[in-house]
ZAMARGU-4260 file (C-alpha; in steps of 0.2 Angstrom, whole numbers, plus 5000, padded with zeros to 4 digits):
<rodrens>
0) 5552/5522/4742 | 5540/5511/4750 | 5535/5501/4764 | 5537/5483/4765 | 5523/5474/4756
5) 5506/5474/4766 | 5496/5459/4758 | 5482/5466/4772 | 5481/5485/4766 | 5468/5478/4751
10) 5451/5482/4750 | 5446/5466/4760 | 5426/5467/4760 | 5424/5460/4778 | 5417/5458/4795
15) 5428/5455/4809 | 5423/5441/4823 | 5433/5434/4835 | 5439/5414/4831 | 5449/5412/4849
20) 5446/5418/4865 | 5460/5433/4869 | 5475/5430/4872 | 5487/5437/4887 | 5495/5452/4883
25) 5511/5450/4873 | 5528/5454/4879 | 5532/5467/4878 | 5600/5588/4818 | 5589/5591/4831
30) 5571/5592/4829 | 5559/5608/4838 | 5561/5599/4854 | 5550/5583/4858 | 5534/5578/4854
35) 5520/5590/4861 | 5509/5576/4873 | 5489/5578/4876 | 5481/5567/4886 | 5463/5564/4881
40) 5452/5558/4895 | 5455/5546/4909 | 5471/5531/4905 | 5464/5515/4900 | 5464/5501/4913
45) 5476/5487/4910 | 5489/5482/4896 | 5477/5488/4881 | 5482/5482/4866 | 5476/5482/4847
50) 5474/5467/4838 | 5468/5477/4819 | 5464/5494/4813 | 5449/5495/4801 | 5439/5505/4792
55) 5419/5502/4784 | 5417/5500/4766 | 5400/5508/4757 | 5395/5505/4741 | 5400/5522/4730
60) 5383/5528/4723 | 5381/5526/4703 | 5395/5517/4704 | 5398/5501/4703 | 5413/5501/4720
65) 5417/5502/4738 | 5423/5515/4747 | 5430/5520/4764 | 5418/5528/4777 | 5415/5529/4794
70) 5429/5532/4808 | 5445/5522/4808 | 5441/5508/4822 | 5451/5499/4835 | 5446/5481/4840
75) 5456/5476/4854 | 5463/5460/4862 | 5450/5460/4875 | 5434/5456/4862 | 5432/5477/4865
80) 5431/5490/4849 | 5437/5509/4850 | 5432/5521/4839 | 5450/5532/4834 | 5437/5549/4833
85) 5452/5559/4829 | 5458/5549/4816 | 5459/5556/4796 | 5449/5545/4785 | 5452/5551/4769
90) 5467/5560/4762 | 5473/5579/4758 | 5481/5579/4741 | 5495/5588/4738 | 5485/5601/4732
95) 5473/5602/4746 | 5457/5593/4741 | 5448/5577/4750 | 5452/5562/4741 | 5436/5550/4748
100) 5441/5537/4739 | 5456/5533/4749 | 5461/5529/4766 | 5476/5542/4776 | 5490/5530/4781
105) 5488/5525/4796 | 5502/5511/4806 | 5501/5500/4819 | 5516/5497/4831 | 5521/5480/4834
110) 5516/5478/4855 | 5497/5485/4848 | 5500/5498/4860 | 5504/5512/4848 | 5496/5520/4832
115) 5502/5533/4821 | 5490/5543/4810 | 5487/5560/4803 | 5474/5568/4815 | 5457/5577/4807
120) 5455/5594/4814 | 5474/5600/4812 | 5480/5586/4799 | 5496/5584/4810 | 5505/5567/4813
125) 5500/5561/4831 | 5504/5544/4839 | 5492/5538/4851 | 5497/5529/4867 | 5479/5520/4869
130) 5486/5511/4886 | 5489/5527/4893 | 5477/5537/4878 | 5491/5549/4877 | 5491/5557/4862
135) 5511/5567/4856 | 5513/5576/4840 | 5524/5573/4831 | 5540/5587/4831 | 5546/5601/4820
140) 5544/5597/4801 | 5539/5580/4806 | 5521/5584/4810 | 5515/5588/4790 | 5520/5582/4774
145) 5533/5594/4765 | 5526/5605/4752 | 5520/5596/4736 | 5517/5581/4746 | 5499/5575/4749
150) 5497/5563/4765 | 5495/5548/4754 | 5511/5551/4749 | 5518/5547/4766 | 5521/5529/4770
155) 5523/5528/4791 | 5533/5515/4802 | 5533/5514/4821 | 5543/5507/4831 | 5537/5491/4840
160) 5538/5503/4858 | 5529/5518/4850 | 5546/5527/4854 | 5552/5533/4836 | 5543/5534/4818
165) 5551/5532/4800 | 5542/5547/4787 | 5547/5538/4769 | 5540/5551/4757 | 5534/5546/4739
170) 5541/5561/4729 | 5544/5556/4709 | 5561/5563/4710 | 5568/5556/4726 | 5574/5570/4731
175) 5566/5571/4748 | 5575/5562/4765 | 5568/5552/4773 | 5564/5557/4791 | 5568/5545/4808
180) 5558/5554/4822 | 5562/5549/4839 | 5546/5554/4851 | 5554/5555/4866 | 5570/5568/4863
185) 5563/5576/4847 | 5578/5573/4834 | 5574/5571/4818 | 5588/5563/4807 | 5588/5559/4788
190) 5591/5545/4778 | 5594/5543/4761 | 5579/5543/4750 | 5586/5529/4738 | 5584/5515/4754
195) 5566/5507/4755 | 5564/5504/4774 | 5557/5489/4778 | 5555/5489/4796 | 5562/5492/4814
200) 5572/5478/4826 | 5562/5476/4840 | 5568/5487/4852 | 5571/5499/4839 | 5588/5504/4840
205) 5591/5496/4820 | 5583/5499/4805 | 5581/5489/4790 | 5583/5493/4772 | 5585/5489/4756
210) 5591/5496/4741 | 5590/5491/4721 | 5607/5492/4715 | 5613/5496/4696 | 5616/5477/4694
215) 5601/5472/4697 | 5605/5466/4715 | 5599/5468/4731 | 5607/5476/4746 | 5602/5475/4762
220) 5608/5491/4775 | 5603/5491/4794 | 5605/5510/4802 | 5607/5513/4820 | 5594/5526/4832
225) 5602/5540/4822 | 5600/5536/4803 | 5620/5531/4803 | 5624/5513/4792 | 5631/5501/4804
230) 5631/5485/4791 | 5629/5485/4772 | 5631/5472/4760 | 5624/5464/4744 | 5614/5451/4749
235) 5610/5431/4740 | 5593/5429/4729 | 5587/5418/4740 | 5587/5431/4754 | 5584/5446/4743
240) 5568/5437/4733 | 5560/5433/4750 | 5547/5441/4762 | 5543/5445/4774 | 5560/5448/4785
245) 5564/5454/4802 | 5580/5460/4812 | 5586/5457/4826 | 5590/5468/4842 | 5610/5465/4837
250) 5606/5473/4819 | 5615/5459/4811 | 5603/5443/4812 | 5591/5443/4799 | 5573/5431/4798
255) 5568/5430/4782 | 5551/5416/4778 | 5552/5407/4762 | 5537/5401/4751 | 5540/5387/4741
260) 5535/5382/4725 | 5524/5369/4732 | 5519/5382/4746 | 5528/5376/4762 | 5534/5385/4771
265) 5553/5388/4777 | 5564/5400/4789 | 5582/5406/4785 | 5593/5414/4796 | 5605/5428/4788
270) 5622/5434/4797 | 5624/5448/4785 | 5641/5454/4795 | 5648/5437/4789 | 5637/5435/4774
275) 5631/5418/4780 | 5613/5408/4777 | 5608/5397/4789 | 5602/5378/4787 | 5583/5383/4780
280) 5569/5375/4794 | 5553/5369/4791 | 5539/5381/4798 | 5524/5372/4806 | 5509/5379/4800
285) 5493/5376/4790 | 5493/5373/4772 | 5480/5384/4770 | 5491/5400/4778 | 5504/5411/4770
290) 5518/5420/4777 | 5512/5441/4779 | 5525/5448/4794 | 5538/5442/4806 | 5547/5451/4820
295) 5559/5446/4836 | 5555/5446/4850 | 5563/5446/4868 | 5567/5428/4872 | 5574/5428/4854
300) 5559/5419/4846 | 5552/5425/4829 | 5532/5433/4831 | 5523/5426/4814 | 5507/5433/4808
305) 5499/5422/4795 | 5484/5425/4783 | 5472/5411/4781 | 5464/5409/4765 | 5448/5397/4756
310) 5451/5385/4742 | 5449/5400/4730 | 5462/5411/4738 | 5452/5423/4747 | 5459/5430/4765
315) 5446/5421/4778 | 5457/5426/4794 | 5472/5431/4801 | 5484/5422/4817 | 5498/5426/4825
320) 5510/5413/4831 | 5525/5411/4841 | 5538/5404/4829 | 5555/5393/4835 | 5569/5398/4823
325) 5578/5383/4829 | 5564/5369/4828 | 5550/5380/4816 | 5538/5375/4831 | 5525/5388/4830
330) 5511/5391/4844 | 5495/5402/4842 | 5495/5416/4851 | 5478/5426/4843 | 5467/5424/4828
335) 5454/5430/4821 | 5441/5427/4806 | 5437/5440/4791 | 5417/5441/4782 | 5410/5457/4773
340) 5412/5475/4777 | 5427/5483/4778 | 5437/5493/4767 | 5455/5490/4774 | 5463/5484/4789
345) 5481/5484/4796 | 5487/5474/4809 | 5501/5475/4822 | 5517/5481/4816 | 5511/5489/4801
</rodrens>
C-alpha cells in the first residue's frame, strides 16, 4: 500500500525563491481518547499558511551523493520561513537505528495550515496547527509505528482541515490495517490493507481508494469518516491509468487530469455511482507544466498544482491554479521557482 504518486518527494537539488508576490489566503473502535494538544509558545498572527516543506541536501563525504540535513523547514505564503525544530529528519528503522540517508515522512494538509510528522525527542506522530502552533499527538496505537515497522515504513495522509490522518503501513505481508485517525474525538478505525488510499474529499468526510484486482482492473472505493465503503466499482482504463484524481464532498464525483500523448492536458469528470465519464475538457495551462495534484474546493472548483519543467525535463517550479471543470479556465493562485539545494520537498496536500 502506498500513497498516491508524489512526483515532488524526489531528491530535487534546489533553492527555493519566490516567482509571485503571495497570494491571499486560500479558502478554506475507539481510540485512548483524543489527541493530547501542547501549545508551544504564543499563536501565530493571521491565516498562516505553508506553501512547501523542505529539507537541505549535503554532499555525503567520500561519496559521491546528497544527503538530507538540517531541520525540516517551512516557507510560508507570506515570503516568511519556519524552522519545524521538532521535526524528525531521518528515520528509526524497524530495528531501531538512524537511517541518515533518508527523510521521515512528513505530509502537508491541503489549507497549508497542518503538518503531520514524527516528532524528534519522543518519535511520536504529532500534527502541528502552525496558525494556532498547537501541537496534538496522535491517539492510542496511532502515535508509533506497530512493532516491526520502521517510520519509513509509514506513508501519512491529512486531511485538507488537519482534522483526521490516514496511517497506510508498508508491511510485506499486508497483514497490518490500515489506520483512520480522527484528531478531534480519538477513534481510530481500520481499513483494509489491500486498498491504496489516495486521498481525502475535501472536507474530509470521504476517502478515496483503489484496489488491483485479480483481473487486472482497477477499482475505485470511496469510505466514509468511519473506514465504512459507501461506493465501489470497477472503474474504465481511462480513469484508472490517470493521475492525479480528486473526490468530491458528495463522495461520488471524481476529477481525474489526463496527459496526452502529445502532452495536453485534459479533465474528466467520473460519477462512479452511475459509472459515467464525462465530455473530457481542455485544461488551460503552459505547455511547459504537467499535472502533479488536484483537489475540490468549496465553490465546487478544482485546486490544481502544476510542476514546471526546462526544455530537458528538469522541475524549475511549481504553481498552483484555480481550475473551471466546466470551461478548463485555470487562474494562478501561487508559484514559485526551484535552483540548488534541497533534498526533498512536499507541497500542500501531500
Amino acid at each position: 500500500m502506498t500513497r498516491k504518486p508524489a512526483i515532488l518527494a524526489a531528491a530535487v537539488a534546489a533553492t527555493i525563491s519566490a516567482l509571485a508576490a503571495p497570494a491571499a489566503s486560500a479558502q478554506a473502535r475507539t481510540g485512548a481518547g483524543a489527541a493530547t494538544e501542547t501549545r508551544t509558545g504564543a499563536a501565530s498572527a493571521g491565516k498562516a499558511e505553508i506553501r512547501y516543506a523542505w529539507v537541505k541536501s549535503c554532499p555525503q563525504k567520500k561519496r559521491d551523493y546528497d544527503v538530507p540535513c538540517g531541520p525540516w523547514k517551512l516557507v510560508m505564503r507570506d515570503g516568511s520561513t519556519r524552522t519545524l525544530g521538532d521535526a524528525r529528519v531521518h528515520p528509526r528503522t524497524s530495528d531501531g537505528k538512524v537511517d541518515k540517508e533518508l527523510t521521515a515522512p512528513l505530509s502537508v494538509s491541503g489549507d497549508g495550515r497542518h503538518v503531520a510528522y514524527f516528532r524528534e525527542s519522543d518519535g511520536k506522530l504529532v500534527v502541528r496547527d502552525v496558525a494556532a502552533n498547537r501541537v496534538r499527538v496522535l491517539p492510542g496505537a496511532a502515535a508509533r509505528p506497530p512493532k516491526g515497522i520502521g517510520m519509513n515504513d509509514v506513508d501519512i495522509t491529512i486531511s485538507d482541515d488537519g482534522g483526521r490522518v490516514v496511517l497506510d503501513y508498508e508491511d510485506a505481508r499486508m497483514k497490518l490495517s490500515t489506520l483512520l485517525v480522527d484528531l478531534g474525538t480519538g477513534k481510530i478505525s481500520k481499513v483494509s490493507p489491500k486498498l491504496s488510499i489516495q486521498g481525502f474529499s475535501h472536507d474530509g468526510g470521504h476517502i478515496l481508494a483503489t484496489r488491483y484486482t485479480g483481473e487486472n482492473t482497477t477499482e475505485l472505493s470511496v469510505l466514509d469518516e468511519n473506514g465504512a465503503t459507501t461506493g465501489r466499482r470497477v472503474v474504465p482504463q481511462v480513469i484508472a491509468n490517470n493521475m492525479p484524481q480528486a473526490l468530491a464532498d458528495d463522495g461520488n464525483t471524481v476529477a481525474v487530469l489526463i496527459t496526452t500523448s502529445s502532452g495536453r492536458q485534459r479533465l474528466r469528470v467520473y460519477d462512479l455511482d452511475a459509472d459515467n465519464v464525462g465530455a473530457a475538457v481542455d485544461v488551460k495551462v503552459p505547455k511547459n507544466e504537467s499535472p502533479h495534484d488536484l483537489a475540490w474546493d468549496d465553490s465546487g472548483a478544482l485546486t490544481l498544482w502544476e510542476l514546471r519543467s526546462d526544455n530537458d525535463g528538469n522541475t524549475t517550479g511549481a504553481v498552483r491554479r484555480s481550475l473551471d471543470p466546466a470551461s478548463g479556465a485555470t487562474r494562478t493562485l501561487d508559484a514559485f521557482k526551484v535552483g540548488g539545494k534541497i533534498y526533498v520537498w512536499w507541497l500542500p496536500g501531500e
